[in-house]
DRENVEXDO-624929 format. One line per 2 residues: number of its first residue (from 1); their letters; for each residue x, y, z of N, C-alpha, C. Coordinates in nm, 2 decimals, padded with zeros to 4 digits, always signed. Layout:
% DRENVEXDO-624929
NUM> A> X/Y/Z/X/Y/Z/X/Y/Z ~ ...
//
This chain:
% DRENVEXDO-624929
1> XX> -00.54/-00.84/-00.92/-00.65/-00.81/-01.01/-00.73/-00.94/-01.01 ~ -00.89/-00.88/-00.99/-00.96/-01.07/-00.98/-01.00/-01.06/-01.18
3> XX> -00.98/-01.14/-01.19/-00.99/-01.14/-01.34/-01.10/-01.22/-01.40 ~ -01.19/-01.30/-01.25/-01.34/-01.35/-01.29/-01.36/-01.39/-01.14
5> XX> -01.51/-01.41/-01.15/-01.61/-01.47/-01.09/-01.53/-01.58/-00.97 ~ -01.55/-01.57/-00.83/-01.47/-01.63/-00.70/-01.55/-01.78/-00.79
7> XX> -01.60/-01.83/-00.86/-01.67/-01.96/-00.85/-01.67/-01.99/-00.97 ~ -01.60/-01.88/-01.12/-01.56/-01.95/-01.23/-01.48/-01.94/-01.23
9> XX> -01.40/-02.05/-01.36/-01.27/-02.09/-01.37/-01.20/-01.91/-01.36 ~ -01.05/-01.94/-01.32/-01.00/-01.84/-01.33/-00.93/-01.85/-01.49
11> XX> -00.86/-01.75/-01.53/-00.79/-01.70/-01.63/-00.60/-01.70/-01.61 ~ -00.56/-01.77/-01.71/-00.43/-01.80/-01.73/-00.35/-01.62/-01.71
13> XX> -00.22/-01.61/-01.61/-00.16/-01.52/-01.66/-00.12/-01.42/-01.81 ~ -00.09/-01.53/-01.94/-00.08/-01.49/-02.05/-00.23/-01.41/-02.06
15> XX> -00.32/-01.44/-02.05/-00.49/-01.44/-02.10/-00.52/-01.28/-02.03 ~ -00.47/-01.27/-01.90/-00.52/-01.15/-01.83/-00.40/-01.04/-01.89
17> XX> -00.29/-01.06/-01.87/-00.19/-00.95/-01.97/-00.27/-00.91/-02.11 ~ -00.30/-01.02/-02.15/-00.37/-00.98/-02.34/-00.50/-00.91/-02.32
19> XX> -00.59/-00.93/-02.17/-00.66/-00.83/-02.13/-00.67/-00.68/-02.11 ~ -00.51/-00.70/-02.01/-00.48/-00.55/-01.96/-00.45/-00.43/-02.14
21> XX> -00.37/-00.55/-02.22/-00.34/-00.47/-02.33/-00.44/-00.46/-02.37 ~ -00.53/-00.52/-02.47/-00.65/-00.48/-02.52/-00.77/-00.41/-02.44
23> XX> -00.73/-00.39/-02.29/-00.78/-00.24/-02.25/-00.70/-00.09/-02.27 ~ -00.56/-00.09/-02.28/-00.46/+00.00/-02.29/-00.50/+00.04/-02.42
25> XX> -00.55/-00.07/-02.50/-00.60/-00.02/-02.67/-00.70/+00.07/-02.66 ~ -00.76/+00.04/-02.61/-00.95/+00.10/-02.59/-00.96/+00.21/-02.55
27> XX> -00.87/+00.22/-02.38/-00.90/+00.35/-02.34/-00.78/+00.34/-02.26 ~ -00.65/+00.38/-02.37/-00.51/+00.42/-02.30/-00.47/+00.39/-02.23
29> XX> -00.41/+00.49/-02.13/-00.36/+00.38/-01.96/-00.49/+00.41/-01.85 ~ -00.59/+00.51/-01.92/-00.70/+00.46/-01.80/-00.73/+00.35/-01.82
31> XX> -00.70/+00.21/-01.90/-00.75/+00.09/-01.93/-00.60/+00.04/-01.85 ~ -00.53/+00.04/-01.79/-00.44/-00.03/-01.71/-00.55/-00.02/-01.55
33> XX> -00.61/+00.10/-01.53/-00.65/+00.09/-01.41/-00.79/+00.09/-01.41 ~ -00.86/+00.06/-01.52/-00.99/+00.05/-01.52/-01.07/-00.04/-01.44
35> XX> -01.18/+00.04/-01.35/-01.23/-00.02/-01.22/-01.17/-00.05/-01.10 ~ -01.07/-00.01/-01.11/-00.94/-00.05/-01.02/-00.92/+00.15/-00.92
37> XX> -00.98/+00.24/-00.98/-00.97/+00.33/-00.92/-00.98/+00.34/-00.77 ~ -01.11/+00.33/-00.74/-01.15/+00.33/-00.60/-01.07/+00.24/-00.51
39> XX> -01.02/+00.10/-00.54/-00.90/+00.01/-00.46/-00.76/+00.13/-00.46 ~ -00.73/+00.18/-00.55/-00.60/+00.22/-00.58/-00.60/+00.33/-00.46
41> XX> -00.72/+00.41/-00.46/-00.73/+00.51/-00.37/-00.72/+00.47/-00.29 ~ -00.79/+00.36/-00.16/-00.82/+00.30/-00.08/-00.70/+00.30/-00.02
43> XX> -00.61/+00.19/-00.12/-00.49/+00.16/-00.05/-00.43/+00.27/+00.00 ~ -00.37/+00.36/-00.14/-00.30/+00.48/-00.08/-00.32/+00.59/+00.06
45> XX> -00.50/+00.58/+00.06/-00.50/+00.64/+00.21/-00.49/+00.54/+00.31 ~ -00.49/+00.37/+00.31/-00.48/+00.27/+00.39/-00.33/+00.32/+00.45
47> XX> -00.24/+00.27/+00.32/-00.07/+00.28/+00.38/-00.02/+00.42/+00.42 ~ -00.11/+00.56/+00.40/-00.08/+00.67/+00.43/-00.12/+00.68/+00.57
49> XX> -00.21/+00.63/+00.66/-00.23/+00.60/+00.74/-00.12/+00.56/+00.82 ~ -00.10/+00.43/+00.76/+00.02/+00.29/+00.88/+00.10/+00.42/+00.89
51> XX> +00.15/+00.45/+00.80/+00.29/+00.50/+00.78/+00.29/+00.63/+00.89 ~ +00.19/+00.70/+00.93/+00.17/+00.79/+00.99/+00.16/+00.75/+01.15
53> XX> +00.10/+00.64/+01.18/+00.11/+00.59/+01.28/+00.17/+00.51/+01.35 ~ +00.26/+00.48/+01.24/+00.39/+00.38/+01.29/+00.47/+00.49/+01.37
55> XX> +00.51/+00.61/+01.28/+00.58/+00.71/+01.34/+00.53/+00.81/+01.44 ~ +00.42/+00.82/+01.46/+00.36/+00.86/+01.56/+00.40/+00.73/+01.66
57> XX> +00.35/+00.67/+01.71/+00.39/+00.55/+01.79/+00.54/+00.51/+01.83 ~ +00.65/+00.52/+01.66/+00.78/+00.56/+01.76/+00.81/+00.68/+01.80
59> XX> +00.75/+00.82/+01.80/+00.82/+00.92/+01.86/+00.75/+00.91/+02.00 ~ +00.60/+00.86/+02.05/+00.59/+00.82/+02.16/+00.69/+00.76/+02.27
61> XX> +00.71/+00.66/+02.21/+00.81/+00.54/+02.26/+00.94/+00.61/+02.31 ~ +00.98/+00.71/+02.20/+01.12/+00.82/+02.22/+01.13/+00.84/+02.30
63> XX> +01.05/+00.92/+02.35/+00.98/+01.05/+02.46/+00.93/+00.96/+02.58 ~ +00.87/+00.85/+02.56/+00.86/+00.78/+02.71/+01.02/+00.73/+02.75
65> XX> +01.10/+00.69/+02.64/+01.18/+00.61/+02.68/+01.31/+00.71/+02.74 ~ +01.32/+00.83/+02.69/+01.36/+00.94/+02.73/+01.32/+00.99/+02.90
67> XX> +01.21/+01.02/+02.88/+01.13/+01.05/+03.03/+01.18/+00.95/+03.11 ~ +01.22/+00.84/+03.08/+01.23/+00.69/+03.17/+01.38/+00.70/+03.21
69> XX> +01.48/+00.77/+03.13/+01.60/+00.78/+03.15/+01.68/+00.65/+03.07 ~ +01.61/+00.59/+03.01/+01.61/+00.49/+02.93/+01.76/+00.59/+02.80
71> XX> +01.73/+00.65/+02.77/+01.80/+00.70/+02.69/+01.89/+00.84/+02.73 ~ +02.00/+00.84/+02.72/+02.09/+00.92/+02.82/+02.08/+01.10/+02.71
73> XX> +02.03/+01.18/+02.80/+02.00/+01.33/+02.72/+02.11/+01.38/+02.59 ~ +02.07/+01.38/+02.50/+02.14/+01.39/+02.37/+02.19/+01.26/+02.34
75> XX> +02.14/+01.15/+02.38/+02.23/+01.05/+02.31/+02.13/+01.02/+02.17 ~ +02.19/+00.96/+02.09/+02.12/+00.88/+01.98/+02.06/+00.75/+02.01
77> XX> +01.97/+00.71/+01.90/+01.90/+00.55/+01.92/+02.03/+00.50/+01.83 ~ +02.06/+00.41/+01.78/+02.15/+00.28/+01.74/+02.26/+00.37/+01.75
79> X> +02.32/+00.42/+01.82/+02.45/+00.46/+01.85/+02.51/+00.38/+01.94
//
């Protein structure tokens, strides 16, 4: 969380907690993620992404390394 200005002083841990609460006061737990929406989103389709093409990329790898004879028909990987 940037909690000020890249070029003003920043704000003590204790100071930004007494922030987060005195937004939780104002406007419930939408004030835990207030402004913070569109990042939260981001991320979640960012790492939904990796995650998807990490595993796409190892079932490639499978299947070439299979094709290759690399891996003996029905055997397991860490077996």
């Amino acid at each position: 969380m940037q909690t000020s200005a890249i070029k003003e002083k920043s704000i003590s841990l204790p100071a930004a907690c007494k922030e987060v609460a005195q937004d939780m006061r104002d406007f419930g737990m939408r004030g835990v993620f207030r402004g913070q929406g569109i990042g939260i989103a981001k991320a979640v389709v960012s790492l939904t992404m990796f995650h998807e093409f990490r595993i796409f990329l190892t079932e490639c790898f499978i299947a070439r390394n299979k094709r290759l004879g690399l891996i003996p028909e029905g055997g397991t990987i860490g077996a």
